[in-house]
C-alpha positions, 0 to 999 in steps of 0.5 A, spaced: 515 490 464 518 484 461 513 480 456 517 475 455 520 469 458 526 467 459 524 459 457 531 455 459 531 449 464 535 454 469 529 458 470 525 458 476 518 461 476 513 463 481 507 466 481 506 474 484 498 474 485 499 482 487 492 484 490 489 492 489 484 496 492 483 498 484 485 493 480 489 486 481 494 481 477 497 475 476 503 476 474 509 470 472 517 472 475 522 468 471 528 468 474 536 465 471 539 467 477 542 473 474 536 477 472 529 477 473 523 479 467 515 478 469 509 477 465 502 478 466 497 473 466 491 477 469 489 483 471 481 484 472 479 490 477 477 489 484 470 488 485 466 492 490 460 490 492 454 492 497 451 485 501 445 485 504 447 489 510 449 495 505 456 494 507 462 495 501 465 488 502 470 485 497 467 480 493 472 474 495 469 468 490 470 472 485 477 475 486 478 468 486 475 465 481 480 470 477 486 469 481 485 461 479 484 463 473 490 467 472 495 461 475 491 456 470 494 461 464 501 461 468 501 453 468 500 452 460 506 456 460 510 451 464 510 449 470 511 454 476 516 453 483 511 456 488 505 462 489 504 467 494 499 473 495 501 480 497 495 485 497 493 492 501 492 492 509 488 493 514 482 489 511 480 482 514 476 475 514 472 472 520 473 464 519 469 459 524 472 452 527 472 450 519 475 455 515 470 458 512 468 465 513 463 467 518 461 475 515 463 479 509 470 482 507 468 489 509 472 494 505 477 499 509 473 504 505 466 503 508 464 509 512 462 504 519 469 506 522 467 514 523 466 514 530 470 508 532 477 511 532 475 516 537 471 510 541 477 507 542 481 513 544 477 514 549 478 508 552 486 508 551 490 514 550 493 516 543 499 516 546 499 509 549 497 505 543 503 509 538 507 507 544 506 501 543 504 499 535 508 506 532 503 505 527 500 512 524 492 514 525 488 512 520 479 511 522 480 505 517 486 501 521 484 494 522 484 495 530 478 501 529 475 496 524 475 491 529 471 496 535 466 498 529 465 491 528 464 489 535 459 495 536 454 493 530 456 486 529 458 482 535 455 476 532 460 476 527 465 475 532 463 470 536 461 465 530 469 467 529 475 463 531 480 466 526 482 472 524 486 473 518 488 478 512 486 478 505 492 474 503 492 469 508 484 468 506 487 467 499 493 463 501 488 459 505 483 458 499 489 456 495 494 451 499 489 450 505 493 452 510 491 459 516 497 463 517 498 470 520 503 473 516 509 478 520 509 485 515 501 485 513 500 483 522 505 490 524 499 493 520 493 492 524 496 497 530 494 490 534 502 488 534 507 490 539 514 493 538 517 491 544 514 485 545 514 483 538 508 480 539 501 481 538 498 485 544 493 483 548 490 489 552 490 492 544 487 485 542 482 486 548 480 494 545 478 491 538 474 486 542 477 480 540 482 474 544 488 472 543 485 465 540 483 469 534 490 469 531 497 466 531 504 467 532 505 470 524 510 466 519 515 470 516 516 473 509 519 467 505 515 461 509 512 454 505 506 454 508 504 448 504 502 445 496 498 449 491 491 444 491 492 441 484 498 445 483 503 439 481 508 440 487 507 448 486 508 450 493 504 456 496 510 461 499 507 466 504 512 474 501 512 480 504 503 480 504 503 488 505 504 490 498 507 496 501 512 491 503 513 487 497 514 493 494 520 497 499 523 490 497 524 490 491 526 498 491 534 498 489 535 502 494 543 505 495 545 510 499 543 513 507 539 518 505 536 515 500 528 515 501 523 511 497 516 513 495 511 507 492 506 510 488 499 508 486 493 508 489 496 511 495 502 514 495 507 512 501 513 515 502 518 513 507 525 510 509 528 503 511 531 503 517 533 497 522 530 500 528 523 503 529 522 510 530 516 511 534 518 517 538 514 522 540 516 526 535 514 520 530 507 520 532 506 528 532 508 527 525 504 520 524 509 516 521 507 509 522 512 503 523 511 497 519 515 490 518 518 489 513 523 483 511 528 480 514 526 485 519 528 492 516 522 497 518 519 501 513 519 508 517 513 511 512 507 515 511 501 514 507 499 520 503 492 520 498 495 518 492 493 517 485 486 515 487 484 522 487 486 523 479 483 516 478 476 518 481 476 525 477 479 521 471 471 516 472 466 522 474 470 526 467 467 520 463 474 515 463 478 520 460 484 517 458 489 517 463 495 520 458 491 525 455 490 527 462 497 528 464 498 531 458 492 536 459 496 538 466 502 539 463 499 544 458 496 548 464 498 553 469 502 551 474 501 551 482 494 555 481 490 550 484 492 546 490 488 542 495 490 538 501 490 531 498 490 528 506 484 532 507 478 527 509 473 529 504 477 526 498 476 519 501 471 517 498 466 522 496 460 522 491 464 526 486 471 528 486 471 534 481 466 537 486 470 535 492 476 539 489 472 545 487 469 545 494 475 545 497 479 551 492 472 555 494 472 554 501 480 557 501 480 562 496 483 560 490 480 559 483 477 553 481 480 548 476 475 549 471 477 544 465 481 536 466 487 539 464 487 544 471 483 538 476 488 534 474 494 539 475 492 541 482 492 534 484 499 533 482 502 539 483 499 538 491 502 531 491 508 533 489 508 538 496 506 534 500 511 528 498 516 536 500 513 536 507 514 528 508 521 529 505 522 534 510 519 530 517 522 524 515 529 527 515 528 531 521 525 524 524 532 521 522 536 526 523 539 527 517 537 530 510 534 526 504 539 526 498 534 523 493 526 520 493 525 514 488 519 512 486 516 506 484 510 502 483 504 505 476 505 513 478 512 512 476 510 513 469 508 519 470 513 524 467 510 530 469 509 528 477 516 525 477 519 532 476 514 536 480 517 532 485 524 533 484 523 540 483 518 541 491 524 536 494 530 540 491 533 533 490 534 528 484 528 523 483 530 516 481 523 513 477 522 506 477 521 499 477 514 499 476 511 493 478 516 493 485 509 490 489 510 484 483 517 483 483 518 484 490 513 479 492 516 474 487 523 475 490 521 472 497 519 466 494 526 466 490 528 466 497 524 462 500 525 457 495 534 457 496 534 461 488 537 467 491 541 468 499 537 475 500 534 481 500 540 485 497 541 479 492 535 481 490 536 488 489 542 487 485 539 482 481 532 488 480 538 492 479 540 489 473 534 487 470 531 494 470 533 501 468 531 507 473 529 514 470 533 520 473 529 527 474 533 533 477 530 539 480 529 544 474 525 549 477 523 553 484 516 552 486 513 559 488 513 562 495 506 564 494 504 556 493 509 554 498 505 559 503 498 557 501 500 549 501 502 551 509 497 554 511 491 548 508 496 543 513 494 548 519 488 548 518 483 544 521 480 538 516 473 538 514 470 531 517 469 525 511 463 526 506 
């Protein structure tokens, strides 16, 4: 990343507030017109609190208080063109007649949705609502947060006359302005493929109405001023940050497919029509809207959120001594099934692994360096088994993954992708959800005509690291791995 800024009159700079569910940034996109280079004014974790009820709710007067304060350090820099927020899906905030929220932002990581999944299932089949959504299974989904809360809190919903995402709250706070976005809307599993449109039936399932939420906006769209912004204006990106991330992947080539890396690994391909076949949803592959209506064909797989919770129950070890302590111990000893319900959010991470080796016969890792190369090596095979579905789905094989976002940096995964994929592995950017929200402003703003305008010129201004395969993984790793994917998953902590 970029820690300096091209300061000439031609330059013209947004604002990128790039929400996480472990940590947020500000970050400031400078752009001549023919490169672009970012530089970070905030960065602060996301705070998670417990309200009254004993839910986990985002704390949203705090996020905002530091997103403000991180703009405010922009502006002393020099004046900005225009914001815009991009940040996880699924979770929302209820809003009354005068905008102001009725019930806590209930974090997507909250166990109150166990149960609704199967309640809504019964109520519409599987198959119907990927019919209509394409969207893959998660308890979390917004639809499902939606029955739960229904079920516990239906004062909630009555007292609402608005439902919005978590960037369409902020875009509200920050230019006063309520607005549904289009990329963060084909989420919720409450949108329609062929309709194009909110489903009512779907809507009436979560146990909301129509009048709750609007005909989204699309990426790129002025939605107003930035309050006190001097003439800054408040542009609506591609507010999934997967979506903003895919945008700004120099993707070149038919068989190429994308792996953003962080908290979640997603892994996927773009295409310019859904696949949401049968097949698809056997494989639970969600189909999610991208810019400029490019599908994001993907699947969500647990990410580096199993390392970064061994990481805090190890005592904060540093993350580079951990990768190094993985790449010191012996390989493909240890797997796990990173899908598996009990790595969602349990007491302890290291006894959810260990756990997991016990229940299937394996050795436990027994020092950082062995957790950690368990968490990696089974990571690096269930982006092979993505590989394959994907390739299956489309018909055609993969012919090399790239892999952007913060777990790009890790040298060690990289190539233990390359080598379970049998493909070339091309690393970086690594703030593509930054980057790519920044270039739909410069969109929004005329700066640049387009999507593949703007991969160019994030193909100019940032080199990619190449990884070929080096080493076959054993069959023995590759039989064990299948074995855990067939077999039945424990239920969640």
């Amino acid at each position: 990343m970029s820690t300096e800024l091209n300061r000439s009159a031609a330059t013209t700079r947004c604002a990128a507030i790039d929400l996480g569910a472990s940590s947020c940034r500000v970050l400031v996109a400078a752009c001549d017109g023919d490169r672009i280079s970012l530089e970070e004014t905030a960065r602060f974790e996301t705070p998670l609190v417990r309200d009254p009820g004993g839910y986990a709710c985002w704390d949203l007067e705090v996020i905002e208080a530091h997103i403000r304060d991180g703009l405010r350090s922009a502006q002393r820099v020099a004046p900005l063109a225009s914001v815009g927020v991009d940040s996880w899906a699924v979770d929302f905030v209820l809003l009354d007649g005068a905008s102001r929220k009725t019930a806590p932002a209930v974090s997507y990581r909250d166990p109150r949705t166990q149960a609704a999944m199967a309640d809504a299932l019964a109520r519409m089949p599987a198959s119907e609502i990927y019919r209509r959504t394409g969207i893959q299974f998660q308890p979390f989904n917004t639809l499902y947060q939606l029955v739960a809360t229904a079920a516990r809190e239906p004062d909630w919903i009555a007292r609402a006359r608005r439902l919005v995402l978590l960037p369409d709250y902020f875009h509200l706070r920050l230019c006063g302005v309520v607005a549904n976005e289009y990329t963060n809307a084909t989420t919720t599993q409450l949108w329609n493929l062929a309709a194009d449109d909110w489903d009512d039936e779907l809507l009436a399932l979560a146990g909301i109405s129509r009048a709750l939420v609007d005909r989204p906006v699309e990426p790129g769209t002025t939605l107003g001023e930035l309050t006190g912004g001097a003439a800054t204006k408040v542009i609506a990106p591609a507010t999934h940050d997967t979506a903003s991330s895919v945008a700004a992947i120099p993707l070149e080539g038919d068989g190429e497919i994308f792996l953003s890396s962080g908290t979640w690994s997603l892994m996927g391909l773009e295409s310019r029509a859904p696949l949401a076949s049968d097949a698809a949803r056997r494989c639970n592959v969600t189909n999610e809207g991208g810019v400029e209506r490019r599908y994001r064909v993907l699947k969500n797989i647990m990410g580096l959120w199993i390392l970064e919770r061994i990481r805090r129950d190890l005592g904060d070890v540093g993350h580079a001594a951990l990768v190094d302590a993985a790449g010191a111990a012996a390989p493909w000893r240890s797997l796990i099934d990173p899908d598996d319900p009990r790595f969602f959010h349990p007491a302890s991470m290291v006894d959810a692994v260990q756990g997991f080796c016990a229940d299937t016969g394996q050795p436990g890792p027994d020092s950082p360096g062995a957790l950690a190369r368990a968490v990696f090596d089974s990571l690096a095979l269930s982006y092979r088994t993505v590989a394959g579905e994907l390739a299956r789905l489309r018909g055609r094989p993969v012919s090399r993954i790239h892999i952007v976002g913060g777990g790009s940096q890790n040298r060690l995964l990289n190539q233990l992708a390359a080598d379970a994929c049998e493909v070339p592995v091309l690393a970086g950017p690594v703030e593509t959800s930054a980057l790519g929200n920044a270039c739909v402003q410069l969109v929004g703003l005329g700066v640049l005509p387009s999507l593949d305008a703007a991969r160019a010129m994030i193909r100019r201004s940032y080199p990619v690291e190449t990884y070929a395969p080096a080493a076959a993984v054993p069959e023995d790793a590759l039989r064990r791995f299948s074995a855990f994917r067939a077999a039945p998953r424990v239920a969640t902590a």
